[in-house]
C-alpha positions as CSV (number, residue, x, y, z in Angstrom):
1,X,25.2,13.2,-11.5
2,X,25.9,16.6,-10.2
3,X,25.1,18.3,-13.6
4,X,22.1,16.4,-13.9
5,X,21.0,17.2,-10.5
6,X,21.8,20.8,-11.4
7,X,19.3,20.4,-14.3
8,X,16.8,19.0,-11.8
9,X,17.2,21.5,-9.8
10,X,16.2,24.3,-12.4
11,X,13.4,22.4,-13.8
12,X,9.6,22.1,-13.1
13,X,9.9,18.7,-12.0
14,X,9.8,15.2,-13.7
15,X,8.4,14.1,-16.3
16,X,8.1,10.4,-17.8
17,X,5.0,10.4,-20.0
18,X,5.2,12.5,-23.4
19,X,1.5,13.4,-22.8
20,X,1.8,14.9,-19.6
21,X,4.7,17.3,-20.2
22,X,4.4,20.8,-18.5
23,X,6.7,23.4,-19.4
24,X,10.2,23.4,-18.1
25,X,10.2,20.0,-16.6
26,X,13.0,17.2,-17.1
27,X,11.4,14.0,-18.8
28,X,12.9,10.7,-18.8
29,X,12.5,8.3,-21.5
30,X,11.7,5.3,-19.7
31,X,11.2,1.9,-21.2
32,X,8.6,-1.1,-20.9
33,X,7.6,-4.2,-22.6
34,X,5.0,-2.4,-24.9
35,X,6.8,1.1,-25.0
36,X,10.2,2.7,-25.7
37,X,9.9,6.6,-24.3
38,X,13.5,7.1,-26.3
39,X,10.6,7.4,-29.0
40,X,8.7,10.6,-27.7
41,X,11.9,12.5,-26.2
42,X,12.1,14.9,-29.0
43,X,7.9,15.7,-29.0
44,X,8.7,16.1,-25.1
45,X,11.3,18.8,-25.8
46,X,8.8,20.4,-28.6
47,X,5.7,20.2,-26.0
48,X,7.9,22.4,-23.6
49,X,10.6,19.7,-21.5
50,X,13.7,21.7,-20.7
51,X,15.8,18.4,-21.1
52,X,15.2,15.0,-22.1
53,X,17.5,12.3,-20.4
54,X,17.6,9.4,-22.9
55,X,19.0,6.0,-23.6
56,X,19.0,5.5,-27.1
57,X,22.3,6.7,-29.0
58,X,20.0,6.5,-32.3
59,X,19.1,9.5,-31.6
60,X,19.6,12.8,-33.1
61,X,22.1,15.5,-32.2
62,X,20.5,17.7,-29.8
63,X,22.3,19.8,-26.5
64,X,19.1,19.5,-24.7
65,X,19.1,15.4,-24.9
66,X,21.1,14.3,-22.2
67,X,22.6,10.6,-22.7
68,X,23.1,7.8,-20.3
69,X,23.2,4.3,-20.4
70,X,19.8,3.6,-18.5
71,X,17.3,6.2,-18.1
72,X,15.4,4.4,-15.6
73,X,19.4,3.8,-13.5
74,X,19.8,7.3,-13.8
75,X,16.4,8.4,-12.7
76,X,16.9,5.9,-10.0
77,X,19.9,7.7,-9.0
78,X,19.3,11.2,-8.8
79,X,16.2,10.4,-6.5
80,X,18.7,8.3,-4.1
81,X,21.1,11.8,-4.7
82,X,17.9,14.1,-3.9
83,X,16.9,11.9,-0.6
84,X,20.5,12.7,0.8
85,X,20.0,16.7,0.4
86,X,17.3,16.2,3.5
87,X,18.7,15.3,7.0
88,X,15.2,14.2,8.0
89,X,13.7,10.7,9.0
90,X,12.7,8.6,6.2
91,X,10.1,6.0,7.4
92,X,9.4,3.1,5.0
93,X,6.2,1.0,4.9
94,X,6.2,-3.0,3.4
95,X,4.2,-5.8,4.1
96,X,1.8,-8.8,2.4
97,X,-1.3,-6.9,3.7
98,X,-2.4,-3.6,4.5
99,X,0.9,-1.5,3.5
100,X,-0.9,1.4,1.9
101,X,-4.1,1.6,4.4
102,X,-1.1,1.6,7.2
103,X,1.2,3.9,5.2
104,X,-2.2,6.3,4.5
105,X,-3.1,6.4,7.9
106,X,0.5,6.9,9.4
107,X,0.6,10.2,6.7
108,X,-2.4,10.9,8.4
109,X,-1.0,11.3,12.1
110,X,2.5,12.3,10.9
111,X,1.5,15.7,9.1
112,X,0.4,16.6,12.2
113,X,3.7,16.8,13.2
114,X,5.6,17.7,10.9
115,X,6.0,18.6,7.2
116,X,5.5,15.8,5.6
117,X,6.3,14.3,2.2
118,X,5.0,10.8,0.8
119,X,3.7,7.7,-1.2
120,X,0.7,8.7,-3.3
121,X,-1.6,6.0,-4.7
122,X,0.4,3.2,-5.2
123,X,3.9,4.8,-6.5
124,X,5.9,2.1,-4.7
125,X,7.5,0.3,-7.1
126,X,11.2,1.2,-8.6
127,X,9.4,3.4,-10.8
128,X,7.1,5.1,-8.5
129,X,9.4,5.5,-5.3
130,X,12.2,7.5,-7.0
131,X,9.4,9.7,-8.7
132,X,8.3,10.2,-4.7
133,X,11.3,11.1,-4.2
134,X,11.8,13.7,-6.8
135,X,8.8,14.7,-6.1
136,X,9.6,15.9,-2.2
137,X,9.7,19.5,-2.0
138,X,12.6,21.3,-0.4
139,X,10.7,23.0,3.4
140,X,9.9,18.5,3.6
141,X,10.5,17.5,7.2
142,X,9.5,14.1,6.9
143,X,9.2,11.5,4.0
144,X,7.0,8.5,4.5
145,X,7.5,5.9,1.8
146,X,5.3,2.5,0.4
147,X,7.5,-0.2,-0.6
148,X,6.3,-2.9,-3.2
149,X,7.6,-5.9,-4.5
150,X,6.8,-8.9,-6.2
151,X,10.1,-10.9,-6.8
152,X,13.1,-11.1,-4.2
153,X,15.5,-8.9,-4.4
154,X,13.3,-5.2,-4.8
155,X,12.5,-4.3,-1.7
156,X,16.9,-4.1,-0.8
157,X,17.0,-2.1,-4.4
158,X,14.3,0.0,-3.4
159,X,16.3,0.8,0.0
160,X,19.3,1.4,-1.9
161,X,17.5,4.5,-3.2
162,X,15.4,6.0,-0.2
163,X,17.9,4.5,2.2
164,X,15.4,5.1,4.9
165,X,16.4,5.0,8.6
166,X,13.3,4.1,9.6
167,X,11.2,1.3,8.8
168,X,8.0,-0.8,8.9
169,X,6.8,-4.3,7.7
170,X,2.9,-4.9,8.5
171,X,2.7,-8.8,8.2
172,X,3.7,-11.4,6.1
173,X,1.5,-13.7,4.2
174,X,0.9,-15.8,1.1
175,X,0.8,-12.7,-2.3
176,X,2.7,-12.4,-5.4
177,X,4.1,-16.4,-4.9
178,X,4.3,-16.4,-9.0
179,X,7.4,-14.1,-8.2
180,X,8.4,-14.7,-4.8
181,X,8.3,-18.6,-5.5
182,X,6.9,-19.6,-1.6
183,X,6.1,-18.4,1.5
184,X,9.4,-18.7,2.3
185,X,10.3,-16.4,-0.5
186,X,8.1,-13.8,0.6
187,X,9.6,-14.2,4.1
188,X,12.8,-13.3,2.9
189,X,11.7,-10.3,0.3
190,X,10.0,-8.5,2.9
191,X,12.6,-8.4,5.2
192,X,15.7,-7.1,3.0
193,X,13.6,-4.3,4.8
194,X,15.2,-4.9,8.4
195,X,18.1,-6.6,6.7
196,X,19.1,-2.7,5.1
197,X,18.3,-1.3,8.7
198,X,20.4,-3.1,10.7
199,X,23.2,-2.4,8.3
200,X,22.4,1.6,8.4
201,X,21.6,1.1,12.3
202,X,18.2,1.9,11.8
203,X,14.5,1.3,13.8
204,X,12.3,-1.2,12.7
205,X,8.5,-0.7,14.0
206,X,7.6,-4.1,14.9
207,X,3.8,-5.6,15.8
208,X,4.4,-8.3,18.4
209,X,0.7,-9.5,17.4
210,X,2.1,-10.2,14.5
211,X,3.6,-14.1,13.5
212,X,6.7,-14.3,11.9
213,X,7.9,-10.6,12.1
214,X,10.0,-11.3,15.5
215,X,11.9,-14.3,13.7
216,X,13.1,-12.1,10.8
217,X,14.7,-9.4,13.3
218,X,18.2,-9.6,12.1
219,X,20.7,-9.7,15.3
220,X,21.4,-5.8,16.5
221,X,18.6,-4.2,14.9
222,X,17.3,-1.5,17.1
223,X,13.2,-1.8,17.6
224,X,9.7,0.3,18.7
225,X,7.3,-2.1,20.1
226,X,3.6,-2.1,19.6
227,X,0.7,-4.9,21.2
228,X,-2.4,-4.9,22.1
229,X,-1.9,-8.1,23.6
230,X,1.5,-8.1,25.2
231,X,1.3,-5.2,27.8
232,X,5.1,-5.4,28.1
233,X,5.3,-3.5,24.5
234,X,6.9,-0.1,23.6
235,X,2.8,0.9,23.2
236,X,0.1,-0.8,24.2
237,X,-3.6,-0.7,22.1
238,X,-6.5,-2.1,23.0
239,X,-9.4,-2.8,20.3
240,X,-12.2,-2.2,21.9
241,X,-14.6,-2.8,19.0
242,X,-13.6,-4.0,15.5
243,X,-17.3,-4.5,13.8
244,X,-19.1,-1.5,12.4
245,X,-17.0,1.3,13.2
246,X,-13.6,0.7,14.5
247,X,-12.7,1.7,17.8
248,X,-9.4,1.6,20.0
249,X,-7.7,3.4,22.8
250,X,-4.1,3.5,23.7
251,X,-2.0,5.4,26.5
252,X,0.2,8.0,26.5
253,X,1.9,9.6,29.7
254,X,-0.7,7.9,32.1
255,X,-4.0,8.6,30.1
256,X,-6.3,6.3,28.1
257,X,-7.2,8.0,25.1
258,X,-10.4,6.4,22.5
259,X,-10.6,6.5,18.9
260,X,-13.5,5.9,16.9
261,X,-12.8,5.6,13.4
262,X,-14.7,5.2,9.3
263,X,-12.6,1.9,8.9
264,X,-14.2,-1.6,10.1
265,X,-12.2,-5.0,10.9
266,X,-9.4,-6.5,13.4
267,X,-7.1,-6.1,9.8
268,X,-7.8,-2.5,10.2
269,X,-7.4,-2.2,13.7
270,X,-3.9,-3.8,13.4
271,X,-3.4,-0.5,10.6
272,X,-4.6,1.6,12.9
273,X,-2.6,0.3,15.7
274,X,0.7,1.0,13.8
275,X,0.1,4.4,13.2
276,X,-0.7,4.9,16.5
277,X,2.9,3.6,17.5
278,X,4.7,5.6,14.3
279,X,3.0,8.4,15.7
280,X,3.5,8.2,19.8
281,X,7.0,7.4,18.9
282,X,7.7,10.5,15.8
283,X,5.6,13.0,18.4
284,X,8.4,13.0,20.9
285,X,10.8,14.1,18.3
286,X,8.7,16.9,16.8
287,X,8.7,20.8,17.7
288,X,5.2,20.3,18.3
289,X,4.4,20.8,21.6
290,X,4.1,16.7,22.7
291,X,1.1,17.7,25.5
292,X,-1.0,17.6,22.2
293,X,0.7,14.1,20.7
294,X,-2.4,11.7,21.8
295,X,-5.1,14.7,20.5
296,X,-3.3,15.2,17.2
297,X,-3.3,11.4,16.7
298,X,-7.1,10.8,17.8
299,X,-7.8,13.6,15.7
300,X,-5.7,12.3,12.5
301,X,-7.2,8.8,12.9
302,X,-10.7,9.8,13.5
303,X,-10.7,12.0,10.5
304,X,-9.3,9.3,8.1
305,X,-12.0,8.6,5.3
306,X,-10.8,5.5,3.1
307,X,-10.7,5.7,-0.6
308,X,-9.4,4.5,-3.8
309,X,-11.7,1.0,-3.7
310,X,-9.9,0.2,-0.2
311,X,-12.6,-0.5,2.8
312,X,-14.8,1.6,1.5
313,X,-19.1,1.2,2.3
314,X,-21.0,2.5,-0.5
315,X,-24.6,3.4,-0.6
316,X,-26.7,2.2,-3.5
317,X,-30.6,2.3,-3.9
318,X,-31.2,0.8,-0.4
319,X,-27.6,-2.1,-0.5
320,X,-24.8,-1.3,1.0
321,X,-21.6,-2.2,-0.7
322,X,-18.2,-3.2,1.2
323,X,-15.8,-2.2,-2.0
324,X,-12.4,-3.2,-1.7
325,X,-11.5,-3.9,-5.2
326,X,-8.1,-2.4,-4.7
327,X,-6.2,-5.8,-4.4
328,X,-6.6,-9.2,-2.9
329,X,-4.4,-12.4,-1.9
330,X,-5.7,-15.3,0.3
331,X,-5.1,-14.1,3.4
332,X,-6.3,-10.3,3.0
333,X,-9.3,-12.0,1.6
334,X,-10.1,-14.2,4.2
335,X,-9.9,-11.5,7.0
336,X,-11.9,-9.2,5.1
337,X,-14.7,-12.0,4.8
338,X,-14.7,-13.3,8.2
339,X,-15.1,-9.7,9.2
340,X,-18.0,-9.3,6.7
341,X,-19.7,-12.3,8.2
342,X,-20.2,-11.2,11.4
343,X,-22.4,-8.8,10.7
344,X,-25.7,-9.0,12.4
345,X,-29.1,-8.8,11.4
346,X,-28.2,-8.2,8.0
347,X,-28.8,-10.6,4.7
348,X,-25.1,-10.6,3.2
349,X,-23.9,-11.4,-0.4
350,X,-20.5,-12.4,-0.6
351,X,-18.7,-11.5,-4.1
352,X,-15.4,-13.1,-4.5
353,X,-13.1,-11.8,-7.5
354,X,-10.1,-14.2,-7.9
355,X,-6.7,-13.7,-6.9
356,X,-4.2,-13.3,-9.3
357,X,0.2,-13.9,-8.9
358,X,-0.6,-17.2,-7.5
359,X,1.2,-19.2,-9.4
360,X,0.7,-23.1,-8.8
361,X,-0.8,-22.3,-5.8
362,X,-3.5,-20.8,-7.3
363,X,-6.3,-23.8,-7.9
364,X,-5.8,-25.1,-3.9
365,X,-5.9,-21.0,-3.0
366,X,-9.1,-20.9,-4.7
367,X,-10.7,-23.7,-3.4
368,X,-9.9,-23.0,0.0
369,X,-10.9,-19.6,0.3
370,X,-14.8,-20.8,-1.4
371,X,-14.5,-23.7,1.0
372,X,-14.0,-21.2,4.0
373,X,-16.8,-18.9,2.4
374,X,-19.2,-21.6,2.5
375,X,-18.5,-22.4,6.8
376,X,-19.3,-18.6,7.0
377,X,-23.0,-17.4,7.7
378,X,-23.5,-15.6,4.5
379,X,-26.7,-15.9,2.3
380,X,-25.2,-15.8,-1.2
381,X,-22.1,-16.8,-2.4
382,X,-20.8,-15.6,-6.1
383,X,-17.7,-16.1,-7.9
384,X,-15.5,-13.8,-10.2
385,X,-12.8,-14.7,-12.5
386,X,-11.1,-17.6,-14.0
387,X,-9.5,-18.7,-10.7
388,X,-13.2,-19.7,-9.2
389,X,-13.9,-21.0,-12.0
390,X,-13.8,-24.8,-10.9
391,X,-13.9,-24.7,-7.5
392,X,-17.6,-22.2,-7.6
393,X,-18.7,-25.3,-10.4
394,X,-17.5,-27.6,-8.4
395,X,-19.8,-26.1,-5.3
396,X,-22.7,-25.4,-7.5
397,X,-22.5,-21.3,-7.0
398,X,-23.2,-18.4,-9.5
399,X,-20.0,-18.0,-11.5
400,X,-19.4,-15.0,-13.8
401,X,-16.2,-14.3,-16.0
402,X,-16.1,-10.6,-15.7
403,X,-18.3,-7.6,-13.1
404,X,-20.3,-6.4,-15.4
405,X,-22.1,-9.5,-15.4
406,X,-21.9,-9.9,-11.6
407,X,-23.7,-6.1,-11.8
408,X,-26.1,-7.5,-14.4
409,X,-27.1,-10.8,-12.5
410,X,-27.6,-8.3,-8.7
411,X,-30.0,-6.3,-10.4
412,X,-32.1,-8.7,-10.7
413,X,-32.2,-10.3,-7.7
414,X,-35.0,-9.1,-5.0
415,X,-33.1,-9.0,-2.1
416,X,-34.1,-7.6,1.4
417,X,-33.5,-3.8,1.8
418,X,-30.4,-2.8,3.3
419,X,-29.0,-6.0,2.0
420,X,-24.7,-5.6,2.7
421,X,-23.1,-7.0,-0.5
422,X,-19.0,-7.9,0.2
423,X,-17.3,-7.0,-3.3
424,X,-13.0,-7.9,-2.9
425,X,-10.8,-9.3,-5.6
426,X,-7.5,-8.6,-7.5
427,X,-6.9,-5.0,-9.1
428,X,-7.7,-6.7,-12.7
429,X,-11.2,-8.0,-12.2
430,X,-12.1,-4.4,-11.4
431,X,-15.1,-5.2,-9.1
432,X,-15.9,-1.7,-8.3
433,X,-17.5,-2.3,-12.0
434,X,-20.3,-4.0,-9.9
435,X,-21.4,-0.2,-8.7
């Protein structure tokens, strides 16, 4: 590991895709189900890569190929070598719902504080996190990372690399249950999380709004409080209003301080709340001077703009779109609509995509999320995807296989100016296609 980290060291960076080699950089021949990067290492080497670290002993004699048993193992290993160069706090973000919104907004208020490294997009996975990590340049006081999973047993692996000290989970709900199996399995996945920091004797940030977080706490594990119901917390929020533009206020040392922010929704507001507590709590430990914690923070918050199809209105010819084609799961989606709903004054369009990694729970998911659409006072309801398929026949609504025809069929409609039109589904049906 040491040579190889030597090698890192001198190169330009990393480097796993053949087409994207820069000059000098170390690429690893990864492997997939539809690709086998052991097949471009030597056009990597010819486009510029200083080494190529490969798998494949089919390979040709070459000094600059460097050979291991796993490529991906090894990549995985050097960034869990790289992480413990840096005697900073590593801070890592999990949860059903909200994790990258919360772990976005909580980069937001952190580099004010400090120098700080983290997730982009959604490079979470055990592909993604050690290329974070490799990633992290050497002045980094900080490193804030997202951590996804979708079977049991990766969120613990992903902790074996980071091995953060610090750490987050934002809820729990029903997502991924092809992998996880059950609730109960999704339970469990989310918090190898607090599991890992109670062996390392780590901090768990933990929302006491939240159900079920409290009963996962493993026995020992040290905690940061944050409410904005139970006064008696480490911080205390309070949501003063969650429709149209979201605003809260929290305290710090005596003073009420009020944020008014380009997010909508209590799910937001319980984002927003976290990195209020990551920051109050990270601000104390900082060289910056911690007179200025609450302004930095209002400041951060309030200058958040959301973006890659999360929570995001969009203006078009007179509608307003609600876009948050990002992701979706039963429970995000039903916040996210109730939310929508309440708007007043307004004649709303409700566009549900379907929700994929459901597994056998994906017909009764369906059908009660269209079933809870319908109580809602929305003025159309249309469904997207396969999984409405029988429940939106079954209701007598507009279905559509794919967005293009969902775009097709709002065009010609005559609805009311400023109509607000509610667009959510899974990454796959791509609903920002509607646009």
């Amino acid at each position: 590991m040491e040579k190889l980290y030597r090698h890192y060291l001198h190169s330009t960076g990393i480097c796993t895709d053949s087409r994207k080699v820069e000059k000098g950089c170390l690429f690893f021949a990864l492997r997939g189900e539809r690709f086998d990067g052991n097949r471009y290492a030597l056009q990597a080497l010819e486009a510029g890569a200083s080494f190529a670290v490969v798998d494949d002993s089919s390979l040709p004699q070459d000094e600059r190929l460097i050979r291991v048993k796993d490529s991906l193992w090894a990549m995985q290993q050097l960034a869990r070598h790289h992480r413990r160069q840096f005697d900073i706090p590593v801070l890592a973000v999990t949860g059903t719902n909200g994790k990258t919104t919360t772990k976005e907004l909580c980069a937001a208020v952190l580099s004010k504080f400090y120098r700080l490294h983290y997730t982009r997009g959604n490079f979470n996975n055990h592909i993604g996190l050690p290329l974070t990590i490799l990633s992290m340049p050497r002045d980094t006081e900080f490193l804030l990372l997202e951590m996804g999973a979708n079977h049991a047993g990766e969120i613990e692996a992903l902790c074996r690399i980071a091995e953060p000290d610090f750490g987050l989970i934002t809820n729990v709900g029903m997502a991924h249950l092809e992998g996880f199996g059950s609730f109960e399995g999704v339970k469990q996945t989310k918090s190898e999380l607090y599991r890992f920091l109670a062996e390392r004797d780590g901090l768990a940030f933990v929302n006491l709004d939240e159900p079920h977080l409290q009963e996962l706490l493993p026995a020992g594990l040290k905690t940061f409080t944050y409410s904005s119901k139970k006064p008696g917390a480490d911080v205390f929020v309070r949501c003063i209003e969650a429709h149209g533009s979201l605003r809260l206020a929290f305290e710090e040392q005596g003073q009420w301080h009020e944020v008014e922010m380009a997010l909508s929704g209590e799910y937001n507001f319980r984002n927003a709340m976290t990195a209020v507590a990551v920051g109050l709590f990270f601000s104390r430990r900082s060289a910056v001077a911690t007179e200025k914690a609450a302004e930095n923070i209002t400041r951060a918050l309030e200058g958040y703009r959301p973006r890659m199809n999360r929570s995001q209105w969009v203006e078009r010819e007179g509608r307003f779109y609600f876009l948050d084609a990002y992701n979706a799961n039963p429970v995000s989606m039903r916040l996210a609509l109730e939310d929508f709903a309440k708007a007043k004054g307004a004649f709303k369009v409700a566009v549900l995509g379907e929700m994929l990694e459901l597994g056998v729970y994906s017909e009764q998911a369906h059908e009660a999320l269209l079933a809870q659409a319908l109580r809602l006072p929305l003025d159309r309801i249309v469904c997207v995807g396969e999984g409405f398929a029988k429940a939106a026949k079954a209701a007598g609504l507009p279905w559509f296989a794919h967005a293009g025809e969902v775009k097709a069929w709002l065009q010609q409609q005559s609805l009311p100016p400023q109509s607000r039109i509610f667009l959510k589904g899974s990454r796959k049906v791509a609903l920002e296609g509607v646009l």
